[in-house]
C-alpha positions as CSV (number, residue, x, y, z in Angstrom):
1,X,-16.6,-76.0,9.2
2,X,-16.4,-73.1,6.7
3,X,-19.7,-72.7,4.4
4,X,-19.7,-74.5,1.2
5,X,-19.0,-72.3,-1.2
6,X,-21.4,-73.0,-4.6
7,X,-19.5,-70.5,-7.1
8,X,-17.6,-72.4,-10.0
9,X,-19.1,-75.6,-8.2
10,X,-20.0,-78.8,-11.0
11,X,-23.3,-79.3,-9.7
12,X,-25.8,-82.0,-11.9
13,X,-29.9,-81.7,-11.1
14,X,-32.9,-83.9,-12.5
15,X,-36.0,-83.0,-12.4
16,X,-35.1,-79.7,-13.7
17,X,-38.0,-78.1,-16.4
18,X,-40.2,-77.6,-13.8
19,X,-41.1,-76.8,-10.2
20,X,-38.5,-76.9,-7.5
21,X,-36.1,-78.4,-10.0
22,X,-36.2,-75.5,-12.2
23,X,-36.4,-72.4,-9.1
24,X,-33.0,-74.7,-7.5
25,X,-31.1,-74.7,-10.7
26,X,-32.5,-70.5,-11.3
27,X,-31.1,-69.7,-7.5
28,X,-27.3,-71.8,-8.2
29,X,-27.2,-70.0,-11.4
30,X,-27.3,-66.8,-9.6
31,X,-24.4,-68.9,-7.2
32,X,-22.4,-68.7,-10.6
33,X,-22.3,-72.5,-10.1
34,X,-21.6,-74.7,-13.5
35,X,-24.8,-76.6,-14.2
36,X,-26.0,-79.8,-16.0
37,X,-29.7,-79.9,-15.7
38,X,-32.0,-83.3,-16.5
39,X,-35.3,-83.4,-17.5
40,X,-37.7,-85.3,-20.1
41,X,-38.9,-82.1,-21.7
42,X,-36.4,-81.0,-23.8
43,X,-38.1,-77.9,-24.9
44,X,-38.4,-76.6,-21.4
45,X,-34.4,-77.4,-20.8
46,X,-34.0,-75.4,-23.9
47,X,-35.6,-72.3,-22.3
48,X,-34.0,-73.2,-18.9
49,X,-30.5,-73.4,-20.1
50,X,-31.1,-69.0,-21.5
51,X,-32.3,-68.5,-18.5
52,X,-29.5,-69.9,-16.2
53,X,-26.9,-68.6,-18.4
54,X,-28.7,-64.6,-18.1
55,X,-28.7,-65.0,-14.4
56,X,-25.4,-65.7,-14.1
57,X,-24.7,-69.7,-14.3
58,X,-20.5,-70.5,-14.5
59,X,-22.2,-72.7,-17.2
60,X,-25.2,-74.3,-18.0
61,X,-26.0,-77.5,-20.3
62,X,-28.7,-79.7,-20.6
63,X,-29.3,-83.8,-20.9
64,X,-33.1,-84.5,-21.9
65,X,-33.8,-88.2,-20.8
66,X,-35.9,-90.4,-18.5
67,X,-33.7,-91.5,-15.4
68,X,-36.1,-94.5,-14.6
69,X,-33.8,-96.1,-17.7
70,X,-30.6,-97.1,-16.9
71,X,-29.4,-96.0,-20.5
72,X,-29.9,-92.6,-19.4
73,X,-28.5,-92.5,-16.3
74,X,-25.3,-94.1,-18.2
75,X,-25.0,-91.5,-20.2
76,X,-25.9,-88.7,-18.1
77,X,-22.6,-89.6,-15.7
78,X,-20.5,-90.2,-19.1
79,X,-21.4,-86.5,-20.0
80,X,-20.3,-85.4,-16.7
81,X,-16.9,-87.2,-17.2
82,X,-16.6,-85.9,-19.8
83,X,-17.4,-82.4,-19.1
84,X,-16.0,-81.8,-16.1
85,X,-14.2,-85.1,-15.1
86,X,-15.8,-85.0,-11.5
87,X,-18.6,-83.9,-9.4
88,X,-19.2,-81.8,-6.7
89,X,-22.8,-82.0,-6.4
90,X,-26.1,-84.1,-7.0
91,X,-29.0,-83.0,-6.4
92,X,-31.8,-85.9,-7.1
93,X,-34.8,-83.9,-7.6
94,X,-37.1,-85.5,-10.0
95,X,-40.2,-87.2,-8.9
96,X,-43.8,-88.7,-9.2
97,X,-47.4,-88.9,-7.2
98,X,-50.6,-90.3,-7.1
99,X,-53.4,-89.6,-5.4
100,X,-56.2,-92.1,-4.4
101,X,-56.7,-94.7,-2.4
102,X,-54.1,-97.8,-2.8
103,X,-56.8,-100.8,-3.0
104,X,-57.9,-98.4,-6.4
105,X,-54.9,-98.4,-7.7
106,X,-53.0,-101.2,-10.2
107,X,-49.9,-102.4,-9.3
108,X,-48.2,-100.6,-11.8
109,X,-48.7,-97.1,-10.0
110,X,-46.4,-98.1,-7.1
111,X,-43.9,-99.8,-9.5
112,X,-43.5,-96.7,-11.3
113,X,-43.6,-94.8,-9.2
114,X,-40.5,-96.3,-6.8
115,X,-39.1,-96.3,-10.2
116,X,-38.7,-92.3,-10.7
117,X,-38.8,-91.5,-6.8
118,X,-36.4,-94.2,-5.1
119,X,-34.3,-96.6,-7.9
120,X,-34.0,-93.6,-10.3
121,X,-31.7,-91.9,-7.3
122,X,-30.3,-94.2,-5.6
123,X,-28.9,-96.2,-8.9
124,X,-27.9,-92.3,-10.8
125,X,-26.2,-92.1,-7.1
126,X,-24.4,-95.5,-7.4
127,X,-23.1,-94.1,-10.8
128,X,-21.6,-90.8,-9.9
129,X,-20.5,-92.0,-6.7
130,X,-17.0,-92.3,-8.4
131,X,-17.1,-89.3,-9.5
132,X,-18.0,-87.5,-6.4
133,X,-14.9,-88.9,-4.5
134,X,-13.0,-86.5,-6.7
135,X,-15.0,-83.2,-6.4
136,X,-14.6,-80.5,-4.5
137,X,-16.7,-80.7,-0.8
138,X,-18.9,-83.4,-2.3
139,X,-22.4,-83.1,-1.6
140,X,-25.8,-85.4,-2.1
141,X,-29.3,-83.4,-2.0
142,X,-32.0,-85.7,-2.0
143,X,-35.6,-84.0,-2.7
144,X,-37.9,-85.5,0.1
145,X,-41.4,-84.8,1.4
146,X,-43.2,-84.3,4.4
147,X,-44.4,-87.7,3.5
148,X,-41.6,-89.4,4.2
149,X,-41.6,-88.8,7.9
150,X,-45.5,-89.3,7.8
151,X,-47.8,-91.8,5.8
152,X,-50.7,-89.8,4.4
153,X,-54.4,-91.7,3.1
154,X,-54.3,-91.2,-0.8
155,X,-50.5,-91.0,-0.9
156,X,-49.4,-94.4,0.7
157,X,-47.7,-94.9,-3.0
158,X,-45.9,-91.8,-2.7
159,X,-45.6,-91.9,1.1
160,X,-43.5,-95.2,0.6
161,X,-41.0,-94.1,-2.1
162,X,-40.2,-91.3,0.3
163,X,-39.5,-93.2,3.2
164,X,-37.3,-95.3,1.4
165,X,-35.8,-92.2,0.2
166,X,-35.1,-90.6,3.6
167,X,-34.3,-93.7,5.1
168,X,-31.6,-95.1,2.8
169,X,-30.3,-91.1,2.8
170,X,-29.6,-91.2,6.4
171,X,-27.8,-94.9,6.2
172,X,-25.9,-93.5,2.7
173,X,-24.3,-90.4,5.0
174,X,-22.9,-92.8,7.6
175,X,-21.1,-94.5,5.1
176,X,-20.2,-91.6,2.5
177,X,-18.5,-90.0,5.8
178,X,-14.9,-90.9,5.8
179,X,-14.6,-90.3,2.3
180,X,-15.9,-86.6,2.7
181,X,-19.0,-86.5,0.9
182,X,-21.9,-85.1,2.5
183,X,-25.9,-85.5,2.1
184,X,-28.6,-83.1,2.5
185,X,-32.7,-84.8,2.4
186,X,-34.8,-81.7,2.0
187,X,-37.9,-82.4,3.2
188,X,-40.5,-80.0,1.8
189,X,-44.6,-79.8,2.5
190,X,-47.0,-78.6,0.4
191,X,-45.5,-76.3,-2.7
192,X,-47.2,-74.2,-5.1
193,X,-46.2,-76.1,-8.3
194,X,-48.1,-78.1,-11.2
195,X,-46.8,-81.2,-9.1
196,X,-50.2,-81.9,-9.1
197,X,-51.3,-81.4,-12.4
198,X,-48.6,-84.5,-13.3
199,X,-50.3,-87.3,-11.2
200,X,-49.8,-90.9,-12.5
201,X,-53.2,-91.8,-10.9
202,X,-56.0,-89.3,-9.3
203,X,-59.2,-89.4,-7.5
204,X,-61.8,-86.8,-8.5
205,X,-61.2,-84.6,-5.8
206,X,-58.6,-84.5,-2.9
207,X,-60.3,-85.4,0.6
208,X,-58.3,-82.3,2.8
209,X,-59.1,-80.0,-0.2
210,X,-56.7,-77.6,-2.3
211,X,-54.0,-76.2,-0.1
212,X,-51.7,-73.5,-1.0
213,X,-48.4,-74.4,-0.5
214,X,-45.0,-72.4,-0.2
215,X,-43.3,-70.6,-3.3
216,X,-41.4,-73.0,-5.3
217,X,-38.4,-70.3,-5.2
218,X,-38.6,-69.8,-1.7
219,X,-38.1,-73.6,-1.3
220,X,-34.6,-73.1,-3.6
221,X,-33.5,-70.2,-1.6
222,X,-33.5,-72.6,1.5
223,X,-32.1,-75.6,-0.7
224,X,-28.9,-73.2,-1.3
225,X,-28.7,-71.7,2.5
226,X,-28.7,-75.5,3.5
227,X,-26.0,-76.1,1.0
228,X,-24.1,-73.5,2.5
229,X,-24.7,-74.4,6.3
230,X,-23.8,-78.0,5.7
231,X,-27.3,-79.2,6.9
232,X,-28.0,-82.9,7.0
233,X,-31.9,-82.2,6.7
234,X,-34.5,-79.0,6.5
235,X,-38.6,-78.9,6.6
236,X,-38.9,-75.6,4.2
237,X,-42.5,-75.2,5.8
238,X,-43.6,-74.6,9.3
239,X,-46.2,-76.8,8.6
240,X,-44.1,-79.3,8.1
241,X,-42.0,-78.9,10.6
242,X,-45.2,-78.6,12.6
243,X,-46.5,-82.3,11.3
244,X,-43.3,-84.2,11.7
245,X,-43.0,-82.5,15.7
246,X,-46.8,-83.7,16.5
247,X,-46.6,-86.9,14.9
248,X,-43.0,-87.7,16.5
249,X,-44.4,-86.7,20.2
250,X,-48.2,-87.8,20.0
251,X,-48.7,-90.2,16.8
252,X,-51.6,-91.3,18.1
253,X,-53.4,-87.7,17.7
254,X,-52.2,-87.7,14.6
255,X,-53.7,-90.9,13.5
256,X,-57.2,-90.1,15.1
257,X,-56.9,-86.9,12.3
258,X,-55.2,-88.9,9.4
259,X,-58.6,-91.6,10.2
260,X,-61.1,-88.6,9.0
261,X,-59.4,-88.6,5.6
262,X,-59.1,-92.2,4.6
């Protein structure tokens, strides 16, 4: 099939003020795509909507709200309606961690959680889903991890929202098929973000230690050659790639590593 072209494309992202979120909606802009960009921190949206619209965004508006409630989620697809009547692409990008062991966590840490990394998507999803049938080569991107494809000690919360993330991607594109819309699960490792400094829960230190991680940008550039290629999935890090290759071939030397760290 010919690439997806992203120029003039109606393109909504969460998760936008910050991170990946923001460096994706920076690179479409410079795709001339029309943007709607979600976040909870409406003074970064502010900034991010001159910023979009200097690089070269079709358009560029912003929605400031909390996907976990279903409120905003209503009125985030209502806005699109009404903007643009239909959608060509979502990208579910916004997301939460944790880091410390699960028996030192309250229950309300995995609750919330699933809330922002699995119901938040898959109900916004449920929502457009209408409105995608109308677009233009309709297309899903759904943020992963690394984490999804492997369980790591001091993530299991996390671990688990991803998972069901990546698994109910992979069942959602079997069914989305016959009526043209695609999905894309990017699967990312470590990134060089202030993910971390946005923890619902942390332990005083990290037991494998500070990593750097790849560029946040460079993560967007891949986002939007994926886009383009019609992927179905991408690892933007060789060590990711690495991980999910070692742990799908010999899990059990991966487990005997994973057992140093819990």
């Amino acid at each position: 099939m010919a690439r997806r072209v992203l120029e003039n494309s109606r393109i909504l992202l969460t998760g936008a003020s910050r991170g990946i979120g923001r460096h994706l909606a920076l690179e479409l802009a410079r795709q001339k795509s029309r943007l709607l960009v979600v976040a909870r921190n409406s003074l970064e949206l502010d900034k991010l909507v001159s910023e979009l619209k200097s690089q070269g965004a079709a358009s560029a508006e912003a929605l400031a709200g909390d996907v976990t409630d279903p409120a905003i989620r209503k009125a985030i697809v209502e806005r699109v309606r009404s903007d643009w009547k239909y959608l060509d692409v979502l990208i579910n990008n916004a997301g939460v961690s944790a880091h410390g062991r699960f028996a030192g966590h309250e229950e309300q840490v995995l609750r919330q959680i699933m809330e922002v990394n699995f119901y938040a998507p898959t109900e916004l999803t449920r929502l457009a889903l209408p409105l995608l049938d109308g677009g233009q080569d309709s297309l899903i991107v759904n943020i992963g991890s690394i984490l999804g494809h492997r369980g790591m000690p001091h993530n299991s919360e996390y671990s688990a929202s991803k998972f069901a993330l990546r698994g109910w991607s992979e069942a959602l594109r079997t069914e989305l098929h016959s009526r043209g819309i695609e999905v894309l699960v990017v699967s990312p490792g470590t990134t060089d973000t202030e993910f971390f400094d946005h923890l619902l829960a942390k332990s005083d230190s990290l037991p494998w230690g500070k990593q750097k991680g790849i560029p946040p940008e460079a993560v967007a550039r891949q986002v939007v050659r994926a886009m383009q290629l019609r992927r179905t999935e991408i690892y933007p890090n060789w060590r990711g790639r690495l991980l999910v290759a070692v742990n799908r071939w010999v899990p059990k030397l991966v487990d005997r590593i994973m057992n140093r760290f819990g």
